[in-house]
PASEBA-1860 file (N, C-alpha, C; in nm, 3 decimals):
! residues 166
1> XXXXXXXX> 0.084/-0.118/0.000/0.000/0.000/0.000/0.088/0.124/0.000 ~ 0.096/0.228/-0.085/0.162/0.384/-0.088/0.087/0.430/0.038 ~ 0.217/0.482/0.037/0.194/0.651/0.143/0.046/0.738/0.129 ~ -0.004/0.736/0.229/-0.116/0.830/0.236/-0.087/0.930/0.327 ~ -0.166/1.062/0.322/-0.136/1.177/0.391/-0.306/1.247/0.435 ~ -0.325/1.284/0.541/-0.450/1.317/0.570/-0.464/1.427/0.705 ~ -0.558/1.499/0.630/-0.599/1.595/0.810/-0.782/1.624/0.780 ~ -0.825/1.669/0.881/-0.932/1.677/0.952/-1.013/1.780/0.972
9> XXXXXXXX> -1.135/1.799/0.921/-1.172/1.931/0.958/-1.267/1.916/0.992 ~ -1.319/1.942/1.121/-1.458/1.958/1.182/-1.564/2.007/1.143 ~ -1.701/1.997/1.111/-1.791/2.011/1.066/-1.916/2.050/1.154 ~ -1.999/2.121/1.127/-2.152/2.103/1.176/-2.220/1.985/1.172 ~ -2.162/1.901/1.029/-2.219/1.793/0.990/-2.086/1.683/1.038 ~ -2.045/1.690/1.120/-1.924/1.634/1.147/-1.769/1.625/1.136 ~ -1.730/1.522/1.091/-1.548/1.522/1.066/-1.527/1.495/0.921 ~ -1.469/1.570/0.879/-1.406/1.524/0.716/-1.276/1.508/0.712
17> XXXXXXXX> -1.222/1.414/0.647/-1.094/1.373/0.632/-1.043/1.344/0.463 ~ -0.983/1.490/0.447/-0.897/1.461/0.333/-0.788/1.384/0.304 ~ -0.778/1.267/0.213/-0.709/1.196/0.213/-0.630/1.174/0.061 ~ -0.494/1.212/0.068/-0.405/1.286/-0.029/-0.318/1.160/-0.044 ~ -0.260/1.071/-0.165/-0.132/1.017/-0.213/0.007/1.106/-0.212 ~ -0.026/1.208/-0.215/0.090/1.292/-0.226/0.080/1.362/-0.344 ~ -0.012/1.392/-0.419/-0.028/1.454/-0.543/-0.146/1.474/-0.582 ~ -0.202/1.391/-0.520/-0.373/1.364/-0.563/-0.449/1.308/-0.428
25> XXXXXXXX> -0.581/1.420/-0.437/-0.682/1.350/-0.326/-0.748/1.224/-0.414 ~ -0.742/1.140/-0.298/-0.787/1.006/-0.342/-0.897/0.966/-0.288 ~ -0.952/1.013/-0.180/-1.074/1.011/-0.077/-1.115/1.085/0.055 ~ -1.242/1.124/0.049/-1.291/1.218/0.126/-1.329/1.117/0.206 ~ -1.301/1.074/0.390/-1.402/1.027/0.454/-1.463/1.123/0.567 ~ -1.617/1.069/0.587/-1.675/1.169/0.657/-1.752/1.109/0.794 ~ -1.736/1.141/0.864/-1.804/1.049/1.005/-1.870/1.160/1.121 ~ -1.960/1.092/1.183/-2.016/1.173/1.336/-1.900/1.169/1.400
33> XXXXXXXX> -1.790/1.116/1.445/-1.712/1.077/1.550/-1.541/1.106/1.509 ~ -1.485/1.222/1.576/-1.297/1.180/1.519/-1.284/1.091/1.443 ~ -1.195/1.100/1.407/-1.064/0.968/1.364/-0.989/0.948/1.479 ~ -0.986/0.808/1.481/-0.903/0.771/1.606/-0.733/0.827/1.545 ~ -0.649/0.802/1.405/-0.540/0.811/1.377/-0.535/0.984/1.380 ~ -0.406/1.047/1.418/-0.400/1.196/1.411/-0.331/1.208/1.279 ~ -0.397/1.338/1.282/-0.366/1.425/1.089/-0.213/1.438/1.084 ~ -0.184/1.338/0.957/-0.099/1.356/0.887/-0.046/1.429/0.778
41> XXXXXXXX> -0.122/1.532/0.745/-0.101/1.623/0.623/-0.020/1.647/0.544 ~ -0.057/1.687/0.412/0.058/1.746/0.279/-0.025/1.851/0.215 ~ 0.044/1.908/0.148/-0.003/2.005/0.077/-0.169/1.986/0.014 ~ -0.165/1.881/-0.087/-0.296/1.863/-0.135/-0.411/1.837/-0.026 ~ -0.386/1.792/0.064/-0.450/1.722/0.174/-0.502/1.873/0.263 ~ -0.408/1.950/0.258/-0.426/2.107/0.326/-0.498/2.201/0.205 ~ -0.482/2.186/0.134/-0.569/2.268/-0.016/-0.713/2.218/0.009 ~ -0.694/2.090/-0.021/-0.887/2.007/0.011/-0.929/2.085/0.129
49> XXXXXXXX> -0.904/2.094/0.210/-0.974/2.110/0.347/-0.977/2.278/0.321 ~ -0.899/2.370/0.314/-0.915/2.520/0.270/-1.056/2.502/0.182 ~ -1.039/2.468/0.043/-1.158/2.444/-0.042/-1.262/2.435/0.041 ~ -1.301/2.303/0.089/-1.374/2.260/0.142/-1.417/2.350/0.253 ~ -1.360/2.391/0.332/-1.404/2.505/0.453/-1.478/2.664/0.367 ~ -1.429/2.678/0.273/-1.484/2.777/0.197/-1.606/2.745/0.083 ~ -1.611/2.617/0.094/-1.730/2.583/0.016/-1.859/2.605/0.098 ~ -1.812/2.529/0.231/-1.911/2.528/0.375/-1.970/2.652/0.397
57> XXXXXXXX> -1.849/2.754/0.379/-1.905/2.912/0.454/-1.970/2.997/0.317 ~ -2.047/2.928/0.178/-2.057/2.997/0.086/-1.974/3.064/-0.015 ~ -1.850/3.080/-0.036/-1.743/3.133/-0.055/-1.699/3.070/-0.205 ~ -1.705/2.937/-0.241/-1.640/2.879/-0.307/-1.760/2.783/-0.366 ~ -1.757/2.767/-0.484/-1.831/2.675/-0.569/-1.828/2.579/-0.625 ~ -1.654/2.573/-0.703/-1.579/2.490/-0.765/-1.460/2.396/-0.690 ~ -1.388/2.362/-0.710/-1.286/2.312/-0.674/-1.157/2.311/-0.758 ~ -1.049/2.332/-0.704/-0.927/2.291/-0.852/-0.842/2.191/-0.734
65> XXXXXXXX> -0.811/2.132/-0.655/-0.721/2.029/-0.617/-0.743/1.889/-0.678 ~ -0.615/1.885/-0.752/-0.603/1.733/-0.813/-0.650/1.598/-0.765 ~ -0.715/1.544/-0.833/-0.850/1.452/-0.779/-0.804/1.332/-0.849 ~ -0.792/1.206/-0.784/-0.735/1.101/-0.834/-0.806/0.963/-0.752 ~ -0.968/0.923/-0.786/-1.024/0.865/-0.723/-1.013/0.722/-0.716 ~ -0.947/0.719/-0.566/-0.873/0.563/-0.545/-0.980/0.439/-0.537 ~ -0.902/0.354/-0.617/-0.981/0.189/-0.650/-1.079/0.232/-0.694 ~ -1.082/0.294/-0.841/-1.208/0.277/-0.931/-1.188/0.217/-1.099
73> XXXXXXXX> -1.273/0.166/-1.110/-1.247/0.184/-1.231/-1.286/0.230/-1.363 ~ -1.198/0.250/-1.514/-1.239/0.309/-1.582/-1.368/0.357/-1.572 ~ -1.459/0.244/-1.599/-1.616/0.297/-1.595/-1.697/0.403/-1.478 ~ -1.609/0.366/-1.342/-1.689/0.434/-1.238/-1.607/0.531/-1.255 ~ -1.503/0.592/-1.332/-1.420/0.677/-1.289/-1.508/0.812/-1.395 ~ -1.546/0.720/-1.555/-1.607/0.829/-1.608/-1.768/0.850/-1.574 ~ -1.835/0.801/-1.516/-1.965/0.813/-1.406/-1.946/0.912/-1.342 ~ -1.811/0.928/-1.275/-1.771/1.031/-1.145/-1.731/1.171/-1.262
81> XXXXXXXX> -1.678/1.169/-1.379/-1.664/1.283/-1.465/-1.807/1.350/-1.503 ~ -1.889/1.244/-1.541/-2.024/1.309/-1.543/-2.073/1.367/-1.455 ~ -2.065/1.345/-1.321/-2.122/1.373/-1.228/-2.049/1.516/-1.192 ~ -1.951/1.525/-1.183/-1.845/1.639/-1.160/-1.930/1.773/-1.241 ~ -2.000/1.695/-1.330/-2.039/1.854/-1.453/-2.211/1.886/-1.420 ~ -2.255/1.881/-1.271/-2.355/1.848/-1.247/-2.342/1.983/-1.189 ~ -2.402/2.094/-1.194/-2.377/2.278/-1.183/-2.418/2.286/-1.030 ~ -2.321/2.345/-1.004/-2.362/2.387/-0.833/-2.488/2.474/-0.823
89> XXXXXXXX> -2.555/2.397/-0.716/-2.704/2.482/-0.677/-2.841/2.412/-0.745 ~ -2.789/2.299/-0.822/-2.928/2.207/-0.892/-2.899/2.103/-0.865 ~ -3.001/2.037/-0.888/-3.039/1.861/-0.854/-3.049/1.802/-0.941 ~ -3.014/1.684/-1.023/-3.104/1.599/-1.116/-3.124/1.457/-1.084 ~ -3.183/1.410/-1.141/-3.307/1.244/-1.074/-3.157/1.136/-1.151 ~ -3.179/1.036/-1.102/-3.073/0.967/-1.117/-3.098/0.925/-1.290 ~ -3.201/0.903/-1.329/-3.252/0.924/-1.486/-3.191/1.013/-1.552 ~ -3.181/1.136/-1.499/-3.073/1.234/-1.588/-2.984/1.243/-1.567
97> XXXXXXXX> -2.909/1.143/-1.477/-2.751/1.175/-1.452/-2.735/1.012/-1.522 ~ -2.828/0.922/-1.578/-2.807/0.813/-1.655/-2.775/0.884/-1.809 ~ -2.900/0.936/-1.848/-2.890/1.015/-1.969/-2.729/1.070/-2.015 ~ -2.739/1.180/-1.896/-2.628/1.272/-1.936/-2.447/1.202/-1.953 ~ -2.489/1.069/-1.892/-2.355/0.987/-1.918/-2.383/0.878/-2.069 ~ -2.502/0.939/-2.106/-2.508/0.829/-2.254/-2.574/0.647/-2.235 ~ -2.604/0.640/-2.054/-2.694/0.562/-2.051/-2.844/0.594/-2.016 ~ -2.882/0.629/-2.103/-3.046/0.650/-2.052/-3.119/0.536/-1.995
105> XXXXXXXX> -3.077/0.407/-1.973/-3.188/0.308/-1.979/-3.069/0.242/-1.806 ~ -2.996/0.325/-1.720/-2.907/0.262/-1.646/-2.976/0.343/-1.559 ~ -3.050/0.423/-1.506/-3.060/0.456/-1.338/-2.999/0.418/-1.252 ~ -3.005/0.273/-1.272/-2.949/0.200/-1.119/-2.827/0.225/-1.124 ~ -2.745/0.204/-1.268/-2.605/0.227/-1.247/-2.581/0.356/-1.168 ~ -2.599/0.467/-1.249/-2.597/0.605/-1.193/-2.631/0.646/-1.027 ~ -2.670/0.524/-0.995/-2.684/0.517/-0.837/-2.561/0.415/-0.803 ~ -2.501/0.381/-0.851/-2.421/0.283/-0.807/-2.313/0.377/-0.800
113> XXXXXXXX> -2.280/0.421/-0.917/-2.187/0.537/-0.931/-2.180/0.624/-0.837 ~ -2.303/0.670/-0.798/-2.288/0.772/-0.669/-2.290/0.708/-0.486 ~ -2.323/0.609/-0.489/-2.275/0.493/-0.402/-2.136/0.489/-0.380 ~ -2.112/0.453/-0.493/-1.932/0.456/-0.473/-1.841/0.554/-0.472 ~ -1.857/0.684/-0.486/-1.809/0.778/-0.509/-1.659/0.784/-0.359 ~ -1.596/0.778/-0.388/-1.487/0.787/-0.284/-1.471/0.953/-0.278 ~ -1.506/1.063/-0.312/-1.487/1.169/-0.293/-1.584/1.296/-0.323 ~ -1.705/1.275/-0.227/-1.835/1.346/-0.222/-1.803/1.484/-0.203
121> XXXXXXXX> -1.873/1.607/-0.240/-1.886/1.737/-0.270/-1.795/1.762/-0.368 ~ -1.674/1.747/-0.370/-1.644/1.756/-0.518/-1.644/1.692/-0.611 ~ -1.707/1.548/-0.633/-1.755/1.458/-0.699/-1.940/1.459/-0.661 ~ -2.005/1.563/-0.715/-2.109/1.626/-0.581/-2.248/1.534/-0.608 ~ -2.213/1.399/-0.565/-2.297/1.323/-0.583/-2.421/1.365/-0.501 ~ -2.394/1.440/-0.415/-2.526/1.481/-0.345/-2.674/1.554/-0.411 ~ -2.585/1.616/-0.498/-2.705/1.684/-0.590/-2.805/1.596/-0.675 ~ -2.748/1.437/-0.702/-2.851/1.344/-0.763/-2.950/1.281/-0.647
129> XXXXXXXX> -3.114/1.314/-0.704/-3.215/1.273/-0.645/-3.284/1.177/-0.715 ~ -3.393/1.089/-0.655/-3.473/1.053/-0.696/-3.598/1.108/-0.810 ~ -3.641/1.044/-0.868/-3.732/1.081/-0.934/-3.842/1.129/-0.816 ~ -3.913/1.215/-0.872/-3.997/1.328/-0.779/-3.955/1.396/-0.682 ~ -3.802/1.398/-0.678/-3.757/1.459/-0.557/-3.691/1.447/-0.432 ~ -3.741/1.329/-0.412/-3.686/1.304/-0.241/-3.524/1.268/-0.292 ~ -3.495/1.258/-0.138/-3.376/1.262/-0.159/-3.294/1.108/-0.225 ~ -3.345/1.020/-0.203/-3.314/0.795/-0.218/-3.212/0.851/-0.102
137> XXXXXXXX> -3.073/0.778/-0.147/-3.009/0.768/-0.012/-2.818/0.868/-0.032 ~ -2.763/0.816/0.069/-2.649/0.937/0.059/-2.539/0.890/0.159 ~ -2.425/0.798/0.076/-2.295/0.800/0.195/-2.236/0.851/0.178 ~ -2.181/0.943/0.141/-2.087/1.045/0.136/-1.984/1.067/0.229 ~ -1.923/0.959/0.222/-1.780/0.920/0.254/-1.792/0.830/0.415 ~ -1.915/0.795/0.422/-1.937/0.777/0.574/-1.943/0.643/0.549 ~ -1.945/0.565/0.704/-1.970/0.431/0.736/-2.080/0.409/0.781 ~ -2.177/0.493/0.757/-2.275/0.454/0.826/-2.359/0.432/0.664
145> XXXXXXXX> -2.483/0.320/0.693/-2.562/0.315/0.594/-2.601/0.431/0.497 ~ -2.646/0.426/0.353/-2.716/0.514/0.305/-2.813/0.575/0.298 ~ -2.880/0.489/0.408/-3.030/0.546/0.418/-3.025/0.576/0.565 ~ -2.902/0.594/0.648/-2.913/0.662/0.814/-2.980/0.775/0.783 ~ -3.038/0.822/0.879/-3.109/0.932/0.889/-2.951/1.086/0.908 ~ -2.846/1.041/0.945/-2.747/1.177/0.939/-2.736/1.151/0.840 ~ -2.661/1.031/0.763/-2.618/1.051/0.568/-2.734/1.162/0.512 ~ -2.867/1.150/0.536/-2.997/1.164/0.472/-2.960/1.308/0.477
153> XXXXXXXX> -2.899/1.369/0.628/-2.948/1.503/0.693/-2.823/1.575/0.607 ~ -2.689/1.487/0.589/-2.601/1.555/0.550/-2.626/1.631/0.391 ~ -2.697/1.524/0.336/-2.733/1.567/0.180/-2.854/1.698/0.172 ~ -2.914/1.691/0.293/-3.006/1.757/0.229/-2.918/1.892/0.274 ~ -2.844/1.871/0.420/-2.743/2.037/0.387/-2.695/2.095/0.321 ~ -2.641/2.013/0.260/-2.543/2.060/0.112/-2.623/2.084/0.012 ~ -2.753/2.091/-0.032/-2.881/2.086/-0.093/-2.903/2.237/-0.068 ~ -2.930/2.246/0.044/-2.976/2.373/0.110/-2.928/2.443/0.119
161> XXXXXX> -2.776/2.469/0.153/-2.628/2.531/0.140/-2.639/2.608/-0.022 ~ -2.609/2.522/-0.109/-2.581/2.551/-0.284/-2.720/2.617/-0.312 ~ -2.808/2.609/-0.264/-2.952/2.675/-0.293/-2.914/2.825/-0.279 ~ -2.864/2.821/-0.133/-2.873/2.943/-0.066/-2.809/3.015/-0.100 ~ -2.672/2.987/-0.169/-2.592/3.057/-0.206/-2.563/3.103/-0.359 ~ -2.642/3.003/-0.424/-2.666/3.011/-0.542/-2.722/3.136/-0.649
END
């Protein structure tokens, strides 16, 4: 296993942990509870979390830190490119985030894709909903199920957040 590098930034919605190879973030994890291991940081790993803290406070929309999403492959990797082009401050049903990747007839995939996403808000899988709206479900980098009621609470913040600022 390579060198990983990581630090921590506290949340309303909990702990986020940027997690950097040394060149590239490779995964966002997100939990109610610390990390038991203490922040190891590098540069990219300290860029994510700046971003990220300025996304939180309204400030920031986009992202530019080099994104290199660990153990995926080809296919889920261009799922996660589609998804990336999904405009801050809107939603679409997992049907149009099938479409817009050239499978119209895959929903489920397009949920699988955002299932797996190793690096949520800037891979902003949060913005894909269900058809009519509700939210279906949301791990976003967490260990807890997709359908916990915090995953649920976290998506709809970031929902509400990009609205507001939008």
């Amino acid at each position: 296993m390579s060198e990983t590098y990581h630090i921590t930034l506290h949340t309303r919605m909990g702990f986020m942990r940027a997690v950097s190879d040394g060149t590239h973030l490779i995964r966002l994890d997100w939990d109610q509870n610390i990390f038991d291991e203490p922040d190891r940081p590098d540069d990219v790993s300290r860029e994510t979390i700046s971003q990220l803290s300025e996304y939180l406070n309204g400030s920031r929309q986009t992202f530019s830190v080099p994104i290199k999403a660990e153990n995926m492959s080809q296919t889920a990797t261009t799922w996660l490119n589609v998804m990336a082009k999904i405009p801050y401050g809107s939603t679409i049903t997992y049907a149009e985030f099938a479409a817009a990747a050239g499978k119209p007839k895959a929903p489920r995939a397009a949920g699988s894709a955002c299932s797996t996403n190793p690096i949520p808000i800037i891979y902003p899988c949060h913005r894909v909903l269900r058809a009519g709206g509700s939210l279906g479900n949301y791990g976003g980098g967490s260990t807890l199920d997709p359908k916990h009621p915090e995953n649920l609470n976290r998506k709809q913040v970031l929902i509400d957040l990009e609205r507001h600022f939008s």
